[in-house]
C-alpha positions as CSV (number, residue, x, y, z in Angstrom):
1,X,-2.4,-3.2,85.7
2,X,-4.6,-6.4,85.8
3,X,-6.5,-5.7,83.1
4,X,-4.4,-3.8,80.6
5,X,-2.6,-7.2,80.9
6,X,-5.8,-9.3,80.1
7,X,-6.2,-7.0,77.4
8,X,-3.1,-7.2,75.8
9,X,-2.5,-10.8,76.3
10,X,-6.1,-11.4,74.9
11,X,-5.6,-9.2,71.9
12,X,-2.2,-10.9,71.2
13,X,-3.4,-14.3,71.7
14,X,-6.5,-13.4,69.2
15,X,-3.8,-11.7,66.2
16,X,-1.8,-15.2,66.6
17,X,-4.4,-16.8,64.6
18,X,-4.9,-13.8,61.7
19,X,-3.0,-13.1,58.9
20,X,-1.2,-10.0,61.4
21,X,0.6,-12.5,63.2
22,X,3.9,-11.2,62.3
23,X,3.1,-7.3,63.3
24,X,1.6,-8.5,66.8
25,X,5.0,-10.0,67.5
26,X,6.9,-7.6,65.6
27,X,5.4,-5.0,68.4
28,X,5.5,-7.2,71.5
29,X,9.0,-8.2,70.3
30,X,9.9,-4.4,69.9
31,X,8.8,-3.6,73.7
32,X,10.6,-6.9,74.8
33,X,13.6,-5.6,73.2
34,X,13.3,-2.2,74.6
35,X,12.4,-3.1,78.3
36,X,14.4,-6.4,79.0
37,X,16.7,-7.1,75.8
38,X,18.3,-10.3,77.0
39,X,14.6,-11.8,76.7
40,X,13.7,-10.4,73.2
41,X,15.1,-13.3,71.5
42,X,13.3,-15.8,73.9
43,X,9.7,-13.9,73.6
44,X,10.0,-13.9,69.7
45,X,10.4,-18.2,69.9
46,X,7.9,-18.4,72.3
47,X,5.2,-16.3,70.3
48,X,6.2,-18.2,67.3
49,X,5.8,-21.8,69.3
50,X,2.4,-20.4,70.6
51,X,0.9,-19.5,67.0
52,X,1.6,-23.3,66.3
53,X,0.0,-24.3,69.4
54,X,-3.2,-22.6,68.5
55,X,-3.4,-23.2,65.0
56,X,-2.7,-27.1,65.8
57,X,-5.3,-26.8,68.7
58,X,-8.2,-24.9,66.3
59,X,-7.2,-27.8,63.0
60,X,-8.1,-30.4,66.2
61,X,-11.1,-29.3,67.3
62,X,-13.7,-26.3,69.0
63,X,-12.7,-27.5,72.5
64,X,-9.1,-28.1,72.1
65,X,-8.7,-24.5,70.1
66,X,-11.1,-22.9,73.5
67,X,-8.5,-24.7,75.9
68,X,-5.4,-23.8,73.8
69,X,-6.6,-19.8,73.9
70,X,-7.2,-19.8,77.2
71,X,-4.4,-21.2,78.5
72,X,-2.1,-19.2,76.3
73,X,-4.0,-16.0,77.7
74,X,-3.3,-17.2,81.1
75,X,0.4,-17.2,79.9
76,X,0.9,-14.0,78.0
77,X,-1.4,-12.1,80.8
78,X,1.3,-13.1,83.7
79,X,4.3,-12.6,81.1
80,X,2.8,-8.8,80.5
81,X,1.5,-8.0,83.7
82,X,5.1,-8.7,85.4
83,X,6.8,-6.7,82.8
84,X,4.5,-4.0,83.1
85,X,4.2,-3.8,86.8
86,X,8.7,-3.6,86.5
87,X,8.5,-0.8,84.3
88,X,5.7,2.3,84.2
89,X,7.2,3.2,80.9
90,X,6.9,-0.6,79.4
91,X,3.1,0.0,80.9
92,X,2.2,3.2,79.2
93,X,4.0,1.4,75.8
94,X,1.9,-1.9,76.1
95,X,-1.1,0.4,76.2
96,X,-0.6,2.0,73.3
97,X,0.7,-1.4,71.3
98,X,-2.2,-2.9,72.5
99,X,-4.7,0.3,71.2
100,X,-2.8,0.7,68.2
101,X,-1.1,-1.9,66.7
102,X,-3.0,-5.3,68.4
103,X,-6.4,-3.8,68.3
104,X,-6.4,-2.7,64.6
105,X,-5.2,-6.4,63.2
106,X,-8.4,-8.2,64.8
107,X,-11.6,-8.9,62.9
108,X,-14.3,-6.4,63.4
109,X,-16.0,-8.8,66.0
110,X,-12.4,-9.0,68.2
111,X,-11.7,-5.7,68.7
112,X,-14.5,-4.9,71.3
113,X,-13.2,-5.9,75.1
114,X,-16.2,-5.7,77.9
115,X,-15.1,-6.1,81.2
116,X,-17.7,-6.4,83.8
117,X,-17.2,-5.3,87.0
118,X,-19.6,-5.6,90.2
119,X,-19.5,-4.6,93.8
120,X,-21.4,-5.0,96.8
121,X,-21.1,-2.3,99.5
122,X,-22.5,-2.3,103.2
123,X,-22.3,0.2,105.9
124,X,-19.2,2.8,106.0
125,X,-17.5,0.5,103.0
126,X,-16.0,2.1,99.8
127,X,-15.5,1.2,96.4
128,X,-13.3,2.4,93.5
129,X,-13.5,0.8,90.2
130,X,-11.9,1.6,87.3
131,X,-12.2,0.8,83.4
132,X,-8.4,1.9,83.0
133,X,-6.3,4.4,85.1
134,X,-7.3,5.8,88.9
135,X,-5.9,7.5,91.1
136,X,-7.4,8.1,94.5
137,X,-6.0,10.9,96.6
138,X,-6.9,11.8,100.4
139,X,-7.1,15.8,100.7
């Protein structure tokens, strides 16, 4: 759930600063709306307040704009992944906002994520890592 909500917050944080601003919050908005409604109104401010905060940050400077991004990434990742975790349905819905409405309003150079993973095994250890989805079952 971790890193569809890296994903999505990274995405979203990215379309603040494009010219699809309004159709990134238009669609986070719509699954705030759906999954907790009493907190649509508050999520549609905050997105607005955080656009400002970037574009303020990237008008001052390289590193401000670097810290402003991150930090808001930090914030939308925790806002998503808790929503997300609370409701499978609100999960399976920010996958699809994030694939195809987010995704789409990047630049050409946003719209590819990598995510590295590593893992060291010894002995009778295991690991399972996954891109996306998993499901591990004992038979």
């Amino acid at each position: 759930m971790d890193a569809l909500a890296l994903a999505a917050a990274s995405a979203l944080v990215s379309v603040l600063a494009t010219e699809g601003w309004q159709e990134g919050r238009r669609a986070v908005v719509a699954l705030w709306r759906r999954a907790r409604p009493e907190q649509a109104p508050a999520v549609e401010a905050d997105l607005a307040e955080a656009r400002t905060e970037l574009l303020a940050a990237r008008e001052a400077g390289d590193e401000q704009a670097e810290q402003a991004e991150q930090a808001l990434v930090v914030e939308w990742r925790q806002r998503l992944r808790r929503l997300a975790t609370a409701d499978p349905e609100a999960a399976r819905e920010l996958r699809r906002i994030v694939d195809e409405e987010l995704t789409p309003l990047l630049p050409p150079a946003g719209r590819q994520i990598t995510v590295h993973q590593n893992a060291t095994v010894s002995g009778l250890g295991r690991v399972n890592q996954a891109g996306r989805d998993m499901r591990i079952g004992r038979g």
